[in-house]
C-alpha positions, 0 to 999 in steps of 0.5 A: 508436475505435483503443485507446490503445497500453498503453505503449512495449515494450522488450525481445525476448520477443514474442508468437506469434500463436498466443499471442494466439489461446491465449489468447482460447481461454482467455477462451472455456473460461472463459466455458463454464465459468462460464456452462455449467451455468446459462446462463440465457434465450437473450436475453442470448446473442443480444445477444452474437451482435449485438454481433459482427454490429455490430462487423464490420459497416460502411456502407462495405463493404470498409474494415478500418480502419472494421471495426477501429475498430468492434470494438475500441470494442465489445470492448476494453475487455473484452480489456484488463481481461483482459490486467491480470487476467492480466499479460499486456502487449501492445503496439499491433499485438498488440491489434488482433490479440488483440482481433479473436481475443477477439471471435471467441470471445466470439461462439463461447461464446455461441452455445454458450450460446444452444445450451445455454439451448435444452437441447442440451449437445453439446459444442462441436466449434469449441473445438479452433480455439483453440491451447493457451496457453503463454507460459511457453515464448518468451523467453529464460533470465532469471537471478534473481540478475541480474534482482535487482541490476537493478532491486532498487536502486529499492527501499527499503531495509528492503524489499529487506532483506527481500525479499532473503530471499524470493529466497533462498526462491524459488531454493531451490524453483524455480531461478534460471530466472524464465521457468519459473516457473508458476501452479501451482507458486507456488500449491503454494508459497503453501500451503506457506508458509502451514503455518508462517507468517502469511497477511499475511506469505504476501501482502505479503512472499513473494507481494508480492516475486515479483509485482514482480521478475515484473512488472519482467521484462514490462515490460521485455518479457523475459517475456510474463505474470506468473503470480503475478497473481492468485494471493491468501490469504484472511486470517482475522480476528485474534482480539482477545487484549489491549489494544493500549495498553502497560500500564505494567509494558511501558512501564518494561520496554521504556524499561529495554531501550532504555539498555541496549547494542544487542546485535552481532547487532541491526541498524544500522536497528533499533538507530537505532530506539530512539532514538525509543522514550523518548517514551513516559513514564519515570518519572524524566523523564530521557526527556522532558529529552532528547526532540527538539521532535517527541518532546516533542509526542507525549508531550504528547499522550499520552491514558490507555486507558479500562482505565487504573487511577487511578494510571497516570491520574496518572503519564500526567497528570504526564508529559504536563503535563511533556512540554508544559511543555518542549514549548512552551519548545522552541517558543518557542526563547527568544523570547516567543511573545506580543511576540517579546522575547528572554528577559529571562535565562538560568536557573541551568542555562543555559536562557532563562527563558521561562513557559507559559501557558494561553490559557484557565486549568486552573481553568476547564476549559481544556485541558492540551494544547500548542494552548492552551498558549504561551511569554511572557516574565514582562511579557506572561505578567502582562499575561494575567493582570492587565492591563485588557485580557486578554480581548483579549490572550489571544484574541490568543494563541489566533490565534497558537497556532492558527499555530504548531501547524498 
């Protein structure tokens, strides 16, 4: 079975074809290394070895293709895996070539190993076939700051806000020459950084930007590999200082700093930002009075910290029984959710007079929370209440309040 080609190639950086062969050596220094000094029984090797002979083997002497077939069905997958591990992006005729090399020195390494199961450590005389790989060294000069503006309007804004930065880092260390980057020197890079900043930083911002614009360069076939794959920071484990909550000195502090002018040198994006921040509970509710429908219903579904002390537990309790109140108003847009009638008047402050009502009461353990709780018109919030069949009715409201807050 012929492996599916990896996908349509652009560009002019091809491959040497001992490139290819390079880098099956590669596979094959890498397969003694891991295996050399603990290469276990001769079985597993020896079952190597027939996988090849049945891989070149065919009934029908002498047809290529057959051959072919057979040993990309036995081999490729292996060869692929490598060729992601590493970056390296090849199109249909390079693989059947790579794969006919990977085959070669998968062989090769085993029957190395089967002589070391065996206690003979003579070194392998058959190693130097394979050319030194350098990839590094084909394409031509790709510029940073070309590549940059190409490919870094796809992004998100914020993202190549940041990431911009990063570029800046990365010319100022290496260049603006993206071909001679290096595994070696990004590695150095990467441990340079991690001296003054936080490893989540080093891997999803400094190595996470590199990746990408590397990875925009192969694909478009400008570079053959991207060398800052694989290339990772091992993260320890943040010690636990405090209580993710805001206590509520931190709530008065950070609600005092939102009406207060942005500073010149804050960003547009982080200036915007604080427009949202009000939603946590403000002691005068001017917050709540002001908060958009989506706002109101976070609030209304704020929940006290089990460290809370007893009078943070009340001032929450009030903020959120305040947040539902204009929550469901908002909802209800000056309408009755139980008969659809429009409000029966404005209110002295121009607003359409509309009641919250608990489907099932307070006094009965109902829950505060904006599910349970719809806006009626003063006839239907009485017919709950007091009519015959309120039991009926309020069941009723719970299906339609099971709709509204899908």
């Amino acid at each position: 079975m012929a492996a599916p080609a990896i996908r349509g190639l652009r560009g002019s950086a091809q491959p040497y074809h001992a490139d290819l062969f390079g880098l099956a050596g590669e596979f094959y220094r890498d397969m003694l290394a891991k295996n050399q000094r603990n290469p276990g029984g001769a079985g597993q090797w020896l079952a190597e070895i027939e996988k090849y002979t049945r891989a070149h083997s065919s009934p029908l002497t002498g047809f290529y293709d057959v051959i072919r077939q057979h040993r990309e069905f036995r081999y490729g997958p292996d060869a692929r895996k490598l060729l992601a591990d590493r970056g390296y992006i090849l199109d249909q005729g390079q693989f059947t070539t790579f794969v006919k090399a990977f085959a070669g020195a998968s062989k090769l390494g085993a029957e190395q190993l089967l002589k070391n199961a065996g206690g003979d450590y003579t070194p392998d005389s058959r190693a130097h076939q394979f050319p030194k790989f350098e990839p590094r060294m084909v394409g031509p000069e790709l510029d940073l700051w070309t590549t940059w503006e190409k490919y870094s309007p796809r992004l998100k804004p914020a993202t190549r806000k940041r990431w911009r930065s990063v570029m800046r880092g990365v010319e100022k260390r290496f260049g603006r020459d993206l071909a001679t980057l290096s595994l070696e020197g990004l590695v150095q890079w990467r441990d340079e950084l991690l001296k003054d900043r936080h490893p989540t930083t080093v891997s999803e911002v400094y190595l996470a930007a590199v990746r990408w614009i590397l990875n925009r360069c192969v694909n478009d076939r400008k570079l053959l590999a991207n060398v800052a794959f694989g290339i990772e920071v091992e993260k320890s484990k943040t010690p636990k200082l405090r209580e993710r909550e805001f206590t509520m000195e931190e709530v008065k502090l950070i609600l005092r700093a939102t009406k207060t002018t942005p500073s010149p040198l804050m960003s547009k994006e982080n200036a915007a930002a604080r427009r949202w921040i009000p939603w946590i509970p403000d002691l005068d509710d001017e917050a709540l009075v002001q908060a958009n429908i989506d706002e109101l219903r976070k609030a209304a579904l704020l929940s006290a910290r089990p460290s809370a002390t007893q009078k943070e537990r009340k001032l929450i309790y009030r903020v959120r029984s305040k947040a539902i109140h204009l929550y469901v108003l908002s909802r209800a847009d000056g309408q009755c959710e139980g008969c659809h009638a429009v409000a029966p008047f404005r209110k002295a402050d121009g607003h359409p007079y509309i009641e919250p009502h608990h489907t099932t009461r307070l006094a009965d353990d109902g829950p505060d929370h904006p599910a349970k709780v719809i806006g009626l018109c003063p006839n239907c919030h009485r017919r709950a209440h007091y009519s015959e069949d309120a039991k009926v009715f309020n069941r009723s409201l719970e299906r339609k309040l099971a709709s509204l807050e899908r």
